[in-house]
N, C-alpha and C positions, 0 to 999 in steps of 0.2 A: 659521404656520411658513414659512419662507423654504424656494421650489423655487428647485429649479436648471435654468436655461432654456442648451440648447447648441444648437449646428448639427449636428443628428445626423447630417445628410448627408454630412459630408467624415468623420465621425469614424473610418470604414472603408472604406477604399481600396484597392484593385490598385496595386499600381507594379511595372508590368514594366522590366527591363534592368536592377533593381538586383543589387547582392551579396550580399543579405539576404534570405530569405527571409521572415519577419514580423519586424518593427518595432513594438515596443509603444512610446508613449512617456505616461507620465504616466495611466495607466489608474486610473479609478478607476469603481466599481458601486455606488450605493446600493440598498437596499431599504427598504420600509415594512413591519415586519413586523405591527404593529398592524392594518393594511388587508390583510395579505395580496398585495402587489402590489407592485410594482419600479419607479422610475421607471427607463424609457425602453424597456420593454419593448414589444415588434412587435406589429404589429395581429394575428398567429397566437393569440398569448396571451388578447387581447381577448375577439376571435369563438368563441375553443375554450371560455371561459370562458361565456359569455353561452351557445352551445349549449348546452351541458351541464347548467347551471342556470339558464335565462334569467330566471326570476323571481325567486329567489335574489339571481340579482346586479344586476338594475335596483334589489330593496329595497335591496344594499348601497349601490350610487350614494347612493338617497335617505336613507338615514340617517347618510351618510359623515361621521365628524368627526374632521377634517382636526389638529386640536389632539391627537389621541389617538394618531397615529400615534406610532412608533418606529423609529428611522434605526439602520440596519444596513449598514456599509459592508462587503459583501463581499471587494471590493479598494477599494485606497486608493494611488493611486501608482506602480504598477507599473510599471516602465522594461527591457524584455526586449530583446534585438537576437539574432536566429536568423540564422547563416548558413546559403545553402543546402546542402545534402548532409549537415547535421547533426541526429545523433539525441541529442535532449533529453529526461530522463526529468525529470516533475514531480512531486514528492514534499511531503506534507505531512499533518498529521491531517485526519479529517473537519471540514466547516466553514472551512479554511483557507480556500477562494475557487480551486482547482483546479477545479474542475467550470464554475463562472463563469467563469475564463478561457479555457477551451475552447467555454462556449456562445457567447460573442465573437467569438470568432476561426472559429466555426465559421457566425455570423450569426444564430443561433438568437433571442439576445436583443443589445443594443445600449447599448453603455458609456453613464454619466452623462455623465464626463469624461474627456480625453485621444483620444489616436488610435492609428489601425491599418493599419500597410500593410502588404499581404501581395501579394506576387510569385508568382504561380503559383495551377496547381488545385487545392483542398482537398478530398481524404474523411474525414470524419468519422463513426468509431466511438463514441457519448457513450452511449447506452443502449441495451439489449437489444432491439431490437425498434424501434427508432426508424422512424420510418416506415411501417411495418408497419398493415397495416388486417386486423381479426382475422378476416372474414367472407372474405377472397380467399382466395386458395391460395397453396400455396410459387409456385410455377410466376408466377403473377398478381401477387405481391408481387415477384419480382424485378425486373418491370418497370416497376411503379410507383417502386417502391426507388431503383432504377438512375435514372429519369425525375429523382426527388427530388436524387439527387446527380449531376444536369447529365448523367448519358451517352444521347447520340442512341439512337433506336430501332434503327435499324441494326447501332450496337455492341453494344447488348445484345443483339443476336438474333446478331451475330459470335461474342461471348464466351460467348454461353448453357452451352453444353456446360461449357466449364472453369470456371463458377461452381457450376454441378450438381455437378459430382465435386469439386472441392474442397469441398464443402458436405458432400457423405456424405448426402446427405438423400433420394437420388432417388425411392426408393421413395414417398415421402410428400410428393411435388411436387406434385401432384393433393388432396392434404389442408387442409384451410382452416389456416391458422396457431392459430388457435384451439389447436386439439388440441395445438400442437407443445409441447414442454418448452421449458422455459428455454434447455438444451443445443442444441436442433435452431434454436429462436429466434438464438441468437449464431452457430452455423455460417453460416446461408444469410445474416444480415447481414453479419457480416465477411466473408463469400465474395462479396458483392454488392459492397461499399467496397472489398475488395483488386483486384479486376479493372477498378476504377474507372481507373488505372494516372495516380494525380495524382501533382501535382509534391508534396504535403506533406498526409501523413497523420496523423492525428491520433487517439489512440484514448484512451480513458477506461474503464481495469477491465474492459477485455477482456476478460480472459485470467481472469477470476475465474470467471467459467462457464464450463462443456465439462470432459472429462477429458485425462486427463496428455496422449493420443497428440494430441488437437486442438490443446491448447496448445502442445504441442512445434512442431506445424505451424505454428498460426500465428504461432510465434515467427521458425520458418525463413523463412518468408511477408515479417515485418516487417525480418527482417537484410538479404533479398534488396533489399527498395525501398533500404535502407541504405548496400550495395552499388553500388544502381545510379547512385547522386548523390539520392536523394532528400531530402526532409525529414522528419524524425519528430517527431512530440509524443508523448510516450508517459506517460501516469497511472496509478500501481500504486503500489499498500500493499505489494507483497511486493521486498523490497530487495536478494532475489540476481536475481531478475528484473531489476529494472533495473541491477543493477550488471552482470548480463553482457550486457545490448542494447546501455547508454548511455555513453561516456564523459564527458558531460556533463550535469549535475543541478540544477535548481531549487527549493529549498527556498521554498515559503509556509506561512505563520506569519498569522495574523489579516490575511489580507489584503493584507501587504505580504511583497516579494522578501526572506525572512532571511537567504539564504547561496544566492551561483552560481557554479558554479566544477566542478572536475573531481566525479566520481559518489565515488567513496571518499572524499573532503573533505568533502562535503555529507553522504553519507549516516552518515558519523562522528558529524558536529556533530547530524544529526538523531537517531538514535539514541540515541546520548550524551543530548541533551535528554528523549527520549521515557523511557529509563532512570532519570533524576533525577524527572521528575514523572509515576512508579506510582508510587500507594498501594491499599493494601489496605484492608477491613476486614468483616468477617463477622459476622453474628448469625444463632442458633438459637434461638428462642422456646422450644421443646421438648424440648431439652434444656438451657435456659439459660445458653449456651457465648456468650461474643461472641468472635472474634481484633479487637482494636483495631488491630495492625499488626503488620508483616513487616517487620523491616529484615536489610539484609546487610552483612557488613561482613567485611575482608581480616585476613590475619595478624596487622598488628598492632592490632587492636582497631578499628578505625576504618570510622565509615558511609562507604560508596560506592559507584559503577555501576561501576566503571573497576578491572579486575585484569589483574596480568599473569600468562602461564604457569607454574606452579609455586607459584604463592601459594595457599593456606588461601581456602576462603569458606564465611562461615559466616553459618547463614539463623539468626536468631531469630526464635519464633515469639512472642507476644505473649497470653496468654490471660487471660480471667476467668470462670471458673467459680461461676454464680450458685446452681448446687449440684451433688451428688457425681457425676461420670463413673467410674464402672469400666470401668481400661483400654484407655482410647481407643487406636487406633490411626493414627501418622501415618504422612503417605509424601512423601518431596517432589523433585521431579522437576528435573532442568537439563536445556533443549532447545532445542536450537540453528535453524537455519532448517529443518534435511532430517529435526528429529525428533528424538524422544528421544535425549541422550545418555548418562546416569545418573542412579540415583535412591537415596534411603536409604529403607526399607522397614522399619516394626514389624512387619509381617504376616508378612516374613520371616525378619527376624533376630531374633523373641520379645524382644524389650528393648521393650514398651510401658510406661509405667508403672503403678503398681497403680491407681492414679488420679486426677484430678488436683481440686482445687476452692479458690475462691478468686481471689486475683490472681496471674499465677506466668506462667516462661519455660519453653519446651522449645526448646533449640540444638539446631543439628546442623553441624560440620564436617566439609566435604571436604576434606580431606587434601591438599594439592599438586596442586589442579585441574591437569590431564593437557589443556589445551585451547591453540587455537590461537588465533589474534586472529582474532575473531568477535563478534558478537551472538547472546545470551542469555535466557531467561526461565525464572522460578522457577515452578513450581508446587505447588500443598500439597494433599491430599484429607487429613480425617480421618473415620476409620470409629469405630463403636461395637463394642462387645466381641462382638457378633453378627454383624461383618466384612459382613454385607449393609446393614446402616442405613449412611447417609451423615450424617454432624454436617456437614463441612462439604465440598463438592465439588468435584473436579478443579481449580483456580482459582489464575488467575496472578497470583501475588503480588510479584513482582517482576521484573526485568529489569535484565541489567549489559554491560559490553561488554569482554572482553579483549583488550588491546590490545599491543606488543611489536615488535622490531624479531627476526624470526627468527634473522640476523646473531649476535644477543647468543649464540644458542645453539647456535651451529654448524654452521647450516644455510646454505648456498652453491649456485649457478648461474644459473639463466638464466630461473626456473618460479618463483620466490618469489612473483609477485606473485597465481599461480592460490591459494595459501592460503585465501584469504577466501572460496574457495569449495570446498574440500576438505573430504574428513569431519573435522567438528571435534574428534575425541579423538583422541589422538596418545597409544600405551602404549608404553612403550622396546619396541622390537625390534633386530635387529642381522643385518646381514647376512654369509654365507660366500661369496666369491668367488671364482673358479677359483686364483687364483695365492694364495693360503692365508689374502688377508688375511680378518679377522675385524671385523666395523664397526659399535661398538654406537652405535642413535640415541635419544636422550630428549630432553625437552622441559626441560635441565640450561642452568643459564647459565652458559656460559663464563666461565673466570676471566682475565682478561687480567693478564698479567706485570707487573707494576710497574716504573717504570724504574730503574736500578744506579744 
């Protein structure tokens, strides 16, 4: 098999005085998935490997066959240009090559192909506990931590205090990490990397661990370096997050850049995608129920992700009943980012059927979805006629995204664009104002005049 021999030494660079804060050009990352092993990975990877199982891995040396492997290009291509002060959210499914383009840029591991220059000091937030030796203490990790991401001894003994109390952790500063939870784990790390006070931070699913009040802070934490001219790289699954950090968004797709460009634009096109390929499909051996599929589809009869406010959507459910169910009971839920928004219920409205077996459909229409342009997901439980048995559980069976220009519906001023983050059901209400007028609002499309 043909290797790929580079200059790994130029392939990542500083270049100070530029206007750029990182420079991708032509990135590209193999793997051997077959050996388990990356070409161009750092000698860290080596030594941690050989430690940990030294005999292990001298027999895999000697048995290595090199013919067996399988090439996995994590990235392939990749051509980014950051300027500096700008917050970049990077967005993509698991496996896309996000996490690899942060270990790169973060020096952890070291591209096949292409180059990297990067202007300025980097902290990098990539996993929980990075750095972290489980046998030291809070107290003992922050300075090795600190050490790991370049800040002198001096500054961390400056900063100590305000990485304590931003951390919440004090009480258990004196406790080996060991003990600590996962929560207390992300605290005193991101509280070690934000006081790091770099030119371009970098963080990867932060925000996934800790509770609401933590992430609220270190969202405030991450807006502040934003603020100050800094740089951000920011990694999240959750896309009202990055839609209110970033106004700029990176879409990876197998590897390669699929769409860059403003965070609403990207995160459209992605969702839109992620919407089009859910599929469903269920089996119960026990009560020999399969669901083959969940489709959705709008007023006028037709499969799609994509509705606008006031249209019909209607879930079909899919069923074959290998033998007789009495009664099932279904329930199926639309929920937006911040949580349920409604749902159709047997359990409450007694309309279960007497039961069902066979091959056969159960629909359900909403009515003139009441919703705002947002992203959506379906989900279905069906219970047995003893309402405590589960046939098939809680489970997202689909996902769509409504979309619309508010405009169409009479909606007017200067706040249109916070929608996409407002409670997503909109029920007519109307408002009475002191000078008598009277002001009903629905989710109604305007009818424009036709011209004479």
């Amino acid at each position: 098999m043909k290797r790929l021999h580079t200059s790994r030494a130029s392939q990542i660079s500083k270049v100070e005085g530029s206007e750029s804060a990182i420079s991708i050009e032509k990135l590209s990352k193999l793997y051997f998935i077959g050996q388990n092993r990356a070409k161009g990975d750092g000698l860290r990877h080596v030594v941690e490997k050989a430690l940990r199982s030294p005999f292990a891995w001298l027999q895999s040396k000697w048995k290595e066959k090199p013919a067996e492997d399988v090439e996995f290009w994590a990235l392939k291509g990749v051509s980014i240009e950051i300027k500096k002060g700008e917050v970049v959210g990077i967005i993509g499914r698991n496996g896309a090559g996000k996490s690899t383009l942060l270990k790169i840029l973060s020096r952890i591991t070291l591209p096949t192909e292409g180059k990297v220059s990067i202007d300025g000091r980097i902290a990098s937030l990539l996993e929980v506990g990075t750095g972290f030796h489980p046998e030291l203490t809070g107290r003992e990790n922050v300075f090795l931590n600190g050490a790991i991401l370049g800040m002198p001894r001096a500054e961390i003994l400056r900063k100590f205090d305000e990485i304590v109390e931003f951390s919440e952790i004090g009480q258990f500063l004196d406790t080996p990490v060991k003990h600590y939870s996962s929560g207390m784990y992300v605290r005193l790390a991101f509280a070690v990397a934000a006081h790091l006070d770099p030119d371009i931070l970098i963080c990867d699913e932060v925000l996934a661990v800790g509770d609401a009040a933590f992430q609220k802070k270190c969202l405030a934490k991450i807006k502040g370096f934003a603020e100050s001219g800094k740089t951000v790289l920011f990694v999240s699954h959750n896309p009202e997050t990055v839609r209110s950090l970033c106004p700029r968004s990176i879409w990876l797709k197998d590897g390669h850049v699929q769409k860059d460009g403003s965070t609403e634009e990207v995160l459209d096109g992605y969702l839109d995608s992620v919407a089009r390929g859910t599929s469903f499909s269920w089996e119960n051996a026990d009560y020999g129920l399969s669901i083959p599929k969940v489709i959705l589809r709008n007023s006028d009869g037709e499969d799609t992700s994509r509705f606008y406010p006031g249209e019909d959507l209607v879930v079909d459910v899919f069923y074959e009943a290998k033998q007789r169910i009495e009664k099932p009971i279904l329930a199926i839920g639309v929920l937006g980012v911040s949580g349920s928004c409604f749902t159709s219920n047997m359990l409450l409205d007694g309309n279960s059927p007497g039961y069902i077996e066979g091959v056969g459909k159960i629909s359900c229409t909403f009515k003139s979805i009441p919703l705002l342009p947002q992203n959506y997901t379906v989900k279905l439980v069906i219970r047995a006629s003893t309402v405590t048995d589960l046939i098939v559980p809680y489970e997202e069976v689909g996902s769509f995204t409504v979309v619309g220009d508010l405009a169409e519906y009479g909606f007017t001023g200067d706040y249109l664009q916070y929608a996409s983050r407002s409670t997503p059901v909109m029920v007519p209400y109307e408002w009475s104002l002191p000078d008598g007028r009277i002001i009903p609002v629905a989710l109604n499309r305007v009818e424009t005049p036709s011209p004479q």
